[in-house]
N, C-alpha and C positions, 0 to 999 in steps of 0.2 A: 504494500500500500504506500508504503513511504517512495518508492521510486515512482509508481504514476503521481504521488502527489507534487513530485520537481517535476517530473516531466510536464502537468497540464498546467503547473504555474508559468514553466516558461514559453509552454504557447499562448498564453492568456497574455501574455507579456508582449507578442506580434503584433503590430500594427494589422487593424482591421478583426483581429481575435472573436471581439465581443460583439459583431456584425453578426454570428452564428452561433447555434447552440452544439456544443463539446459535449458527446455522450462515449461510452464505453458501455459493449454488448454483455447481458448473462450470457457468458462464453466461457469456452477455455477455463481460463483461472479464474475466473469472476461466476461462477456458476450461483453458487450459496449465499444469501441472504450477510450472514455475519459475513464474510470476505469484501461484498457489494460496502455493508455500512461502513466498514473498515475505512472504505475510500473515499468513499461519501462524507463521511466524520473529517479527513483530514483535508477534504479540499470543499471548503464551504462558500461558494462562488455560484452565483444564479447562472453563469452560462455553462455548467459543467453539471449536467445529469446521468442518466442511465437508458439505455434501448433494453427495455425488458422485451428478452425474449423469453414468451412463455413455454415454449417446448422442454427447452433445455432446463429452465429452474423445476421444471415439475418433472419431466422423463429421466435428465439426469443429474440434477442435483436432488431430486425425492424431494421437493415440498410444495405443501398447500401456498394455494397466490395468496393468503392470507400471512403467509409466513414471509413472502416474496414482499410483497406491499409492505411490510409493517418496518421493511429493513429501507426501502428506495420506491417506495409509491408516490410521497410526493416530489420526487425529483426525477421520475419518470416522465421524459419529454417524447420519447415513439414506442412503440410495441413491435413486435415479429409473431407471427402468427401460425400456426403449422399443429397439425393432429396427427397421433401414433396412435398404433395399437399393438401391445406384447404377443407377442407370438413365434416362440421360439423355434416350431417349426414350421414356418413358411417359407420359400424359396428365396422372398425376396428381404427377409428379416436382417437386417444390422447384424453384426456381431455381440449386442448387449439385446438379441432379441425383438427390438422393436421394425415396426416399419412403417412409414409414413401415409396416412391416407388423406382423404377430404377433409379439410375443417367440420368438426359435428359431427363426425362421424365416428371416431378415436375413441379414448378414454383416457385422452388428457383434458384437465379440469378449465381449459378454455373459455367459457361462456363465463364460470366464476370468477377467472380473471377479470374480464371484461366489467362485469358488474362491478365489481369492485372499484374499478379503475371510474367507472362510469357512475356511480354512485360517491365519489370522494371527488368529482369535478373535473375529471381527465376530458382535455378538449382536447387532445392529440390525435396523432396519428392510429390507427390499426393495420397495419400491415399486413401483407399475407408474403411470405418467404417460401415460396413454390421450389423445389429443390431440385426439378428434374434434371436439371445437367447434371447433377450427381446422382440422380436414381431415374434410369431413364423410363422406367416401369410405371410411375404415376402419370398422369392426366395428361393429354398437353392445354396450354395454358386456354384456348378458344374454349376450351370446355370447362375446367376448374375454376375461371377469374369469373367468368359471372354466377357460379353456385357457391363460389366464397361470398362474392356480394350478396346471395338470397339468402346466404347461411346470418352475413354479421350485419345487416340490416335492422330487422329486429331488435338485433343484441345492444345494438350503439342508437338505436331511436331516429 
């Protein structure tokens, strides 16, 4: 936490910096709630948030968006959006079991995110993070972008 905290001070330091909002993805290293506040805590700056991706804090970091939120909900400036489903033996299943489907379709907790996010005043983005150049097996997008819009329609009002 201590090295992205110099690292976003000194791009905060660029001319034109604060023109744009500085987020870092639930990803990689930042999967978990306590890691996210970690960083959140040490770089307390309105133009430095978080891209919650909901797949990854619920499929692979194991938690409730409630757990997610309570670490970086209000400094969540966009979302990433994507549904899995466990199934360790299907062909086209990851190596930790899971496989990607349609948003609403899955049994990742999605729609709870969203509430949440939307009930606590989130006027941002929802994203939809379509992965097929790395799984060429899902949707292609003529078909998936407008049934994610009929899926998160409702969801976001």
């Amino acid at each position: 936490a201590d090295i992205g905290r110099e690292t976003v001070e000194h791009i905060l330091k660029l001319d034109g910096a604060r023109e744009v909002r500085w987020v870092f993805e639930t990803h990689d290293e930042w999967i978990r709630a306590a890691d996210c506040a970690l960083l959140l805590d040490r770089i307390d700056d309105p133009a430095f948030g978080v891209l919650w991706d909901m797949g990854h804090t619920a499929r692979v970091g194991g938690e409730t968006p409630a757990e997610t939120y309570a670490a970086v909900g209000p400094r969540t400036f966009y979302t990433h959006v994507k549904d899995a489903i466990h199934d360790m033996n299907h062909p086209q299943a990851m190596g930790d079991g899971w496989r990607y489907v349609a948003p609403g379709t899955g049994q990742l907790p999605l729609a709870d995110a969203i509430a949440l996010l939307k009930d606590n005043g989130y006027d941002g983005w929802i994203m939809f993070e379509h992965e097929k150049r790395w799984h060429p097996e899902l949707e292609d997008p003529a078909i998936i972008f407008p049934q994610f819009v009929g899926w998160a329609r409702p969801l976001i009002g």
